[in-house]
GULOBA-578162 format. One record per atom (N, C-alpha, C): residue number from 1; residue in three letters; atom name; y, x, z. Coordinates in steps of 0.02 Angstrom, whole numbers, plus 50000, padded with zeros to 5 digits. Atoms other than C-alpha are relative to their C-alpha. Example, Ala and Ser with C-alpha at 12.3 -4.5 7.8 and 13.67 -1.06 7.14 Angstrom:
BEGIN
@vexlum:1; drenlum:Ala; ketor:N; yy:49941; xx:50045; zz:50000
@vexlum:1; drenlum:Ala; ketor:CA; yy:49775; xx:50615; zz:50390
@vexlum:1; drenlum:Ala; ketor:C; yy:50060; xx:50045; zz:50000
@vexlum:2; drenlum:Ser; ketor:N; yy:49941; xx:49958; zz:49997
@vexlum:2; drenlum:Ser; ketor:CA; yy:49947; xx:50684; zz:50357
@vexlum:2; drenlum:Ser; ketor:C; yy:50055; xx:49961; zz:50037
//
This chain:
BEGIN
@vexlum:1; drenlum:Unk; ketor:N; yy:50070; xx:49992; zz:50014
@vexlum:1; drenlum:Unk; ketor:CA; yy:49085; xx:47200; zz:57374
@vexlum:1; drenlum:Unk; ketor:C; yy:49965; xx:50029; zz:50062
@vexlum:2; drenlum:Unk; ketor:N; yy:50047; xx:49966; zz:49924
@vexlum:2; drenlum:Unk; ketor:CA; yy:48945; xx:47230; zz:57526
@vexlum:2; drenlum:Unk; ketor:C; yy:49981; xx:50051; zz:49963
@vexlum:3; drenlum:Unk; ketor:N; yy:50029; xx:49935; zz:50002
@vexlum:3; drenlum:Unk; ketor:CA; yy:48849; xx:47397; zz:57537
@vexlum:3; drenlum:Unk; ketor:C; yy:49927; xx:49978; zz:49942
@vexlum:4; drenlum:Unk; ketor:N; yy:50057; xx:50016; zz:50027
@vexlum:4; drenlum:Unk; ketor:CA; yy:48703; xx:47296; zz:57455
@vexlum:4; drenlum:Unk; ketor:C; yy:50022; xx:50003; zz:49928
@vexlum:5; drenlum:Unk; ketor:N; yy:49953; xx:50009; zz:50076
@vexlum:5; drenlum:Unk; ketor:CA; yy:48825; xx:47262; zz:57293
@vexlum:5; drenlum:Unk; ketor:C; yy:49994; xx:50048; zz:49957
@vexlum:6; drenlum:Unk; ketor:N; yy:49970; xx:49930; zz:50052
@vexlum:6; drenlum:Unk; ketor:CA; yy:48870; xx:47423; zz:57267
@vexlum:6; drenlum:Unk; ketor:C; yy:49929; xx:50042; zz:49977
@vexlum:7; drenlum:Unk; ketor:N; yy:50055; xx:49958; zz:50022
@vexlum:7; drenlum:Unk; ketor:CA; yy:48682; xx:47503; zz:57277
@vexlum:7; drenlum:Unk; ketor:C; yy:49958; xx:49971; zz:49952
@vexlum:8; drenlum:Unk; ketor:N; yy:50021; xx:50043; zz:50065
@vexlum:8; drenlum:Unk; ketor:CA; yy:48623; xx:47363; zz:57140
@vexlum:8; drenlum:Unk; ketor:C; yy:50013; xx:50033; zz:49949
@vexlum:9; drenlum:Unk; ketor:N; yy:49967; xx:49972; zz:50063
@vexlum:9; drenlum:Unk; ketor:CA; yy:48753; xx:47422; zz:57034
@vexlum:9; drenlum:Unk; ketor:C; yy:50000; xx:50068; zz:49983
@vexlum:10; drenlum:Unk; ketor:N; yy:50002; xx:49927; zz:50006
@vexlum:10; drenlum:Unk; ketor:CA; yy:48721; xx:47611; zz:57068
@vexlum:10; drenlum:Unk; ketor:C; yy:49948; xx:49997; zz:49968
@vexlum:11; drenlum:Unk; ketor:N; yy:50061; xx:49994; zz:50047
@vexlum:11; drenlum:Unk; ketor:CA; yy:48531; xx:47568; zz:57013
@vexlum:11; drenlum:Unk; ketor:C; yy:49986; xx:49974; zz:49930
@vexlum:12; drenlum:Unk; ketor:N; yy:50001; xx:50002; zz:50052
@vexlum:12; drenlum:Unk; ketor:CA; yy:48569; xx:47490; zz:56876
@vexlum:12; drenlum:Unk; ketor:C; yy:50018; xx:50023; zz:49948
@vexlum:13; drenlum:Unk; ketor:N; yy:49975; xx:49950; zz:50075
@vexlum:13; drenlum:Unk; ketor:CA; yy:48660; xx:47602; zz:56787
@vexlum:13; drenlum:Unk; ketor:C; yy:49988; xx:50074; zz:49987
@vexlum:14; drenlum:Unk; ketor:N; yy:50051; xx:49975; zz:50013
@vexlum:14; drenlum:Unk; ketor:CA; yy:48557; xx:47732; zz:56832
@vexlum:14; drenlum:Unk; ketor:C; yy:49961; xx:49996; zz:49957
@vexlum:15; drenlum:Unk; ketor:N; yy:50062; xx:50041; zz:50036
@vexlum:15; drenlum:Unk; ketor:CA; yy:48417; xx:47628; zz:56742
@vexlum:15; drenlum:Unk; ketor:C; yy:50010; xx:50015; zz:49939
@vexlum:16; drenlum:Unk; ketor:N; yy:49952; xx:49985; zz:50069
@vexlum:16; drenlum:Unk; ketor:CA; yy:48534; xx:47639; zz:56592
@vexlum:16; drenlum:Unk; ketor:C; yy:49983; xx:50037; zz:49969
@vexlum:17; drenlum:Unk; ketor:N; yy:49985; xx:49926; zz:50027
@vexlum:17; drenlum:Unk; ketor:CA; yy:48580; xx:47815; zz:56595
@vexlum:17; drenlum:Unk; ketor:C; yy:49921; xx:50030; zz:49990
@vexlum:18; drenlum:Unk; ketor:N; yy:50073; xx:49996; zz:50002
@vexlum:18; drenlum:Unk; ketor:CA; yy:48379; xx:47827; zz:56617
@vexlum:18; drenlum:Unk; ketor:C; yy:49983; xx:49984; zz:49924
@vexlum:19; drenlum:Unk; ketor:N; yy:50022; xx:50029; zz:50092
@vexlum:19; drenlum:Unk; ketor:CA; yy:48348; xx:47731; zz:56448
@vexlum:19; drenlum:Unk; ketor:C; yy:50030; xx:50042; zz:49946
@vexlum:20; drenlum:Unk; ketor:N; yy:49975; xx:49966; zz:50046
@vexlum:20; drenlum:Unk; ketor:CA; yy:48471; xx:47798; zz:56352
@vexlum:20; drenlum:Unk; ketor:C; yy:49981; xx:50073; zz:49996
@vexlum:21; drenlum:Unk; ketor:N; yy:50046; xx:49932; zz:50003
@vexlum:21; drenlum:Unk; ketor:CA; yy:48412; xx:47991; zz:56410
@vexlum:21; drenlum:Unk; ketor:C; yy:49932; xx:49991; zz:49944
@vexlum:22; drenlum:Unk; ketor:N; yy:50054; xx:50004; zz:50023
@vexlum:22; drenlum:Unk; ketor:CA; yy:48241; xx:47947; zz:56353
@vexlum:22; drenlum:Unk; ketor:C; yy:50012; xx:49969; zz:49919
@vexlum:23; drenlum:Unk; ketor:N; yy:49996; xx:50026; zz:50071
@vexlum:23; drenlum:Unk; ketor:CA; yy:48295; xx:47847; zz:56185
@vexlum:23; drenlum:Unk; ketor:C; yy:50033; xx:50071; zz:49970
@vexlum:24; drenlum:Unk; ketor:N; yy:49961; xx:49953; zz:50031
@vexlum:24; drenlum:Unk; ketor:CA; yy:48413; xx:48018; zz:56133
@vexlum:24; drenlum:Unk; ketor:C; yy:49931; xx:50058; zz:49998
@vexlum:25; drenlum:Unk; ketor:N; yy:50061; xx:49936; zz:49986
@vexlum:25; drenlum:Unk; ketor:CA; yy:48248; xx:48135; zz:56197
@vexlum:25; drenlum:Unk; ketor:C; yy:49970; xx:49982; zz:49940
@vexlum:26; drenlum:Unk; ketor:N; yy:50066; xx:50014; zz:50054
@vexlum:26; drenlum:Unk; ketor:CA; yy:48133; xx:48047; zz:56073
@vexlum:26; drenlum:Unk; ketor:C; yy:50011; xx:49986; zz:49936
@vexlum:27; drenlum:Unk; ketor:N; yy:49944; xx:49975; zz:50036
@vexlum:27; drenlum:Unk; ketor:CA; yy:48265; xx:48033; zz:55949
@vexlum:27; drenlum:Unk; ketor:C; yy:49982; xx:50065; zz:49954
@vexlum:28; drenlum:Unk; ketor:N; yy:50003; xx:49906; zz:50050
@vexlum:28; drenlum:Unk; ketor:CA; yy:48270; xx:48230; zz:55919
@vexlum:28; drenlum:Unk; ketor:C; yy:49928; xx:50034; zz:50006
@vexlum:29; drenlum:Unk; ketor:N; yy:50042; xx:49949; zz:49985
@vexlum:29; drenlum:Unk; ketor:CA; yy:48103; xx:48276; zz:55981
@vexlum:29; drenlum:Unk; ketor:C; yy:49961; xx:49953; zz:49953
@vexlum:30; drenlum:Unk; ketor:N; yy:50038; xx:50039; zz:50026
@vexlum:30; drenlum:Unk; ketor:CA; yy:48009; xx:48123; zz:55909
@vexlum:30; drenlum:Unk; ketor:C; yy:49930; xx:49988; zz:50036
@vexlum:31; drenlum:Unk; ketor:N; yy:50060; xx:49989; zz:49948
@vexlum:31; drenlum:Unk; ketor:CA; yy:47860; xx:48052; zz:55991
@vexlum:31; drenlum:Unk; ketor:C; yy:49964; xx:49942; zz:49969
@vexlum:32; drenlum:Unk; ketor:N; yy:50086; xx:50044; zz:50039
@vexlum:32; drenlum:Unk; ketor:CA; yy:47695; xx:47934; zz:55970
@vexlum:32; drenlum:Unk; ketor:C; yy:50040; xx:49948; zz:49930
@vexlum:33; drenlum:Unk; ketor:N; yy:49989; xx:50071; zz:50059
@vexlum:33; drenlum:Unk; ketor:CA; yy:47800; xx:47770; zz:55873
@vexlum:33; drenlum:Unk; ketor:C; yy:50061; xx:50026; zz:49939
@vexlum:34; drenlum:Unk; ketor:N; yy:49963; xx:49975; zz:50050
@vexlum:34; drenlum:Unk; ketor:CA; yy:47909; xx:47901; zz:55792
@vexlum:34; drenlum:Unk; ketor:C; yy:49953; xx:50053; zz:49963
@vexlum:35; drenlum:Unk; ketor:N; yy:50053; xx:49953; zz:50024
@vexlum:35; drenlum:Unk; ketor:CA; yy:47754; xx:48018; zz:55740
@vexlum:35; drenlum:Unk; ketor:C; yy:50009; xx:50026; zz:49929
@vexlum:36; drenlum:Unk; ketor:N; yy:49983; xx:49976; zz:50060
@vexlum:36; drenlum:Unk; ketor:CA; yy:47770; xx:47994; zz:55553
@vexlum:36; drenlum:Unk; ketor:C; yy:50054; xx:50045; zz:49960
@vexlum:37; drenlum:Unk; ketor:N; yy:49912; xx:49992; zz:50021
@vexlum:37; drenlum:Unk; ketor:CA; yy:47967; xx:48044; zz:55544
@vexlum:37; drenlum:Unk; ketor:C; yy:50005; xx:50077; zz:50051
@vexlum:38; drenlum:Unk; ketor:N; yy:49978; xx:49938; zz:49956
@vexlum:38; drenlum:Unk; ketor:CA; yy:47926; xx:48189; zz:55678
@vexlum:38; drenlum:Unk; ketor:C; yy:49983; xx:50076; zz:49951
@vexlum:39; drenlum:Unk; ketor:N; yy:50007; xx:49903; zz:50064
@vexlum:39; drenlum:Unk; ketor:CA; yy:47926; xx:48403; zz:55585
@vexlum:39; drenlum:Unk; ketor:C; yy:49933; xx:50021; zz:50034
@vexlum:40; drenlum:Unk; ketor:N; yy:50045; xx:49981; zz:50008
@vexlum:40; drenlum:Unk; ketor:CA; yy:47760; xx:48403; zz:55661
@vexlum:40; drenlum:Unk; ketor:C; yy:49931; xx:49972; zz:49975
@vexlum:41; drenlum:Unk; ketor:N; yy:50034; xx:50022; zz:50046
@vexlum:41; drenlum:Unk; ketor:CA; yy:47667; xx:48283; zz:55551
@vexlum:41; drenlum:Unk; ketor:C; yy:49970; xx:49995; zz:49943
@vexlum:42; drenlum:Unk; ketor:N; yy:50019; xx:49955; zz:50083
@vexlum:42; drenlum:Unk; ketor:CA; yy:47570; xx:48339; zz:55411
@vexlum:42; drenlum:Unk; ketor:C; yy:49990; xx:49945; zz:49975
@vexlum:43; drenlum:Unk; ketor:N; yy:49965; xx:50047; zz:50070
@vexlum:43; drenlum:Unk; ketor:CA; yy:47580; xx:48180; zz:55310
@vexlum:43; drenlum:Unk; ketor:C; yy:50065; xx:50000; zz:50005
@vexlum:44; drenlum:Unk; ketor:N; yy:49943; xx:49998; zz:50006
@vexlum:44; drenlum:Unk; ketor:CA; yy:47751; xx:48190; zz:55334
@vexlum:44; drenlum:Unk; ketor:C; yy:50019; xx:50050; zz:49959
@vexlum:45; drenlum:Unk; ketor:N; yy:50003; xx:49937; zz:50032
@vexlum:45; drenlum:Unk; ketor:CA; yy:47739; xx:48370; zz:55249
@vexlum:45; drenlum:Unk; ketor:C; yy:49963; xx:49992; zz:49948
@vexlum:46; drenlum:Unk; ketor:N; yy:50034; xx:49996; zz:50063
@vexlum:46; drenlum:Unk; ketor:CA; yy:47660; xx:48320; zz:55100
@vexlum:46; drenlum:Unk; ketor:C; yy:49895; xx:50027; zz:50011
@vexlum:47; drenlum:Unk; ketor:N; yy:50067; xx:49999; zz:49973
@vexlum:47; drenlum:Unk; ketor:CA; yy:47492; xx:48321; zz:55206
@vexlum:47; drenlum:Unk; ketor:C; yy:49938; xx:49953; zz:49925
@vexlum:48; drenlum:Unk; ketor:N; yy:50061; xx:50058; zz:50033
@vexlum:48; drenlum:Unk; ketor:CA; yy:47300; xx:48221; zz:55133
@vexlum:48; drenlum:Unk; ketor:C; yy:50042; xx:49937; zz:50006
@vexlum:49; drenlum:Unk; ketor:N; yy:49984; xx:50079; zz:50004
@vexlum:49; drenlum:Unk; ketor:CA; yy:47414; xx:48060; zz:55166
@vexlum:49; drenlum:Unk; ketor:C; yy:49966; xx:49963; zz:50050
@vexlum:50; drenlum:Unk; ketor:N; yy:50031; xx:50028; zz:49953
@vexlum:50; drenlum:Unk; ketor:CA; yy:47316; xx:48018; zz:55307
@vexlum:50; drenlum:Unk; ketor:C; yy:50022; xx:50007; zz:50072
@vexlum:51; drenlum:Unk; ketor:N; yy:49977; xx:50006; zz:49938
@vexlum:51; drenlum:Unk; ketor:CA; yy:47379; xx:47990; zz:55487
@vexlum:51; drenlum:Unk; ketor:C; yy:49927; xx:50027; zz:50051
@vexlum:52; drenlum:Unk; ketor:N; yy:50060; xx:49971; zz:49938
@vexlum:52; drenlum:Unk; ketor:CA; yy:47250; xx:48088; zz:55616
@vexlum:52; drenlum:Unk; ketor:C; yy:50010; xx:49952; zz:50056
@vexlum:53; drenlum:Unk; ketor:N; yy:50000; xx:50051; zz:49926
@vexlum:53; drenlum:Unk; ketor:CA; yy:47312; xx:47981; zz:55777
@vexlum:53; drenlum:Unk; ketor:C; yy:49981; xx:49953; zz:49973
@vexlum:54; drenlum:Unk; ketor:N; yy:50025; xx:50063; zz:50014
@vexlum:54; drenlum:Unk; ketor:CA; yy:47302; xx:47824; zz:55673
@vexlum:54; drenlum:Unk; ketor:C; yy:49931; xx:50001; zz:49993
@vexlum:55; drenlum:Unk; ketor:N; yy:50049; xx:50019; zz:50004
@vexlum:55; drenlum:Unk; ketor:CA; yy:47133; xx:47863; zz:55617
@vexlum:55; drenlum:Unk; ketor:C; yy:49949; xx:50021; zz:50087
@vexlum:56; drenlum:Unk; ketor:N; yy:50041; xx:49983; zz:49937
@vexlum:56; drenlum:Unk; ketor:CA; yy:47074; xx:47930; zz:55796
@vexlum:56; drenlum:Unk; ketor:C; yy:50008; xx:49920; zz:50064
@vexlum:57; drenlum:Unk; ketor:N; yy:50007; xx:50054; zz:49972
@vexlum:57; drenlum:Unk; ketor:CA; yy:47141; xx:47759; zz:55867
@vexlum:57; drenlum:Unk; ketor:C; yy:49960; xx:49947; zz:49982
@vexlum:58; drenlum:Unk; ketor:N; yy:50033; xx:50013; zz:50013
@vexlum:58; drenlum:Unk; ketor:CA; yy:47045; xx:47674; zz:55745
@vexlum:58; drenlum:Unk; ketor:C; yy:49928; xx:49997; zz:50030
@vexlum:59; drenlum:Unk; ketor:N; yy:50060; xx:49958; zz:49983
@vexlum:59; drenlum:Unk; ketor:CA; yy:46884; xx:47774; zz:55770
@vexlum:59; drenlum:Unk; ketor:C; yy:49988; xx:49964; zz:50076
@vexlum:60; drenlum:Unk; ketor:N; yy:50021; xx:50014; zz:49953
@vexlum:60; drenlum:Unk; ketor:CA; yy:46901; xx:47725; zz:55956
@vexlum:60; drenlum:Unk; ketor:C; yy:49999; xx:49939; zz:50011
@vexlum:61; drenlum:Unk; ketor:N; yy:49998; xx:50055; zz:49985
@vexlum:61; drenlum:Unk; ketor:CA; yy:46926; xx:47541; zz:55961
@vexlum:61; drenlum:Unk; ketor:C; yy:49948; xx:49992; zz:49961
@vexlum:62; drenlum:Unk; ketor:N; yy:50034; xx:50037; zz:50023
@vexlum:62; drenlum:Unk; ketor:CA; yy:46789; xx:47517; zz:55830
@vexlum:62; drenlum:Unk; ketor:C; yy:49929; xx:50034; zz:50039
@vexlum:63; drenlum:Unk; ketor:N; yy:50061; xx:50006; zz:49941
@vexlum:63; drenlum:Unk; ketor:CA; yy:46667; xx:47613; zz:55973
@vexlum:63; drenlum:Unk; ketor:C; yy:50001; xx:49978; zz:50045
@vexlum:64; drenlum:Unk; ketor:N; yy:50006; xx:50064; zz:49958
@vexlum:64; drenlum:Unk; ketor:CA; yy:46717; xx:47496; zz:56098
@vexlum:64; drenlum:Unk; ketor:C; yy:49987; xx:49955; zz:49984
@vexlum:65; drenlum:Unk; ketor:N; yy:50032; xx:50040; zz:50015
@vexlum:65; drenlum:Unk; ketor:CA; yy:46677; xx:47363; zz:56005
@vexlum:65; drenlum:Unk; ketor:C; yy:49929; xx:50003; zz:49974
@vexlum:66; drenlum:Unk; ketor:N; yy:50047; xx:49997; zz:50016
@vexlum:66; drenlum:Unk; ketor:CA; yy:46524; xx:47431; zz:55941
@vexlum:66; drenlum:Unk; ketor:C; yy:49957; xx:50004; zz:50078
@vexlum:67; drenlum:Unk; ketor:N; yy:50028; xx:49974; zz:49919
@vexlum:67; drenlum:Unk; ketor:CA; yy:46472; xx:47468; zz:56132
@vexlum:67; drenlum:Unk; ketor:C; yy:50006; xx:49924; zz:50044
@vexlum:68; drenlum:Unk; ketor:N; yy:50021; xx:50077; zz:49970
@vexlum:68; drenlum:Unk; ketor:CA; yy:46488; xx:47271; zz:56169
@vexlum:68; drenlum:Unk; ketor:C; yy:49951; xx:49973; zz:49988
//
């Protein structure tokens, strides 16, 4: 294998060990597409049943379209 071979294969499994870090982080900590399932979600806690990010993403796409 050339010198070029081997530093492919060093970045790729880097890349990996990169993904997998980040899939185990968000996992235990939980983050935006895990939101509902994360311990700091108050519909998840027997909250109003209502998602705050969902409705704040809402809220903003229907004033960009109102602003066309």
């Amino acid at each position: 294998m050339s010198p070029i071979d081997i530093l492919v294969v060093l970045i790729v499994i880097a890349l990996v060990a990169l993904c997998v870090r980040s899939q185990l982080k968000s996992a235990k900590e939980g983050s935006c597409s895990g939101c509902s399932s994360s311990s700091s979600c108050g519909t998840h806690h027997g909250g109003d049943g209502h998602c705050g990010v969902a409705q704040k993403m809402i809220s903003d796409v229907d004033k960009a379209f109102d602003a066309q």
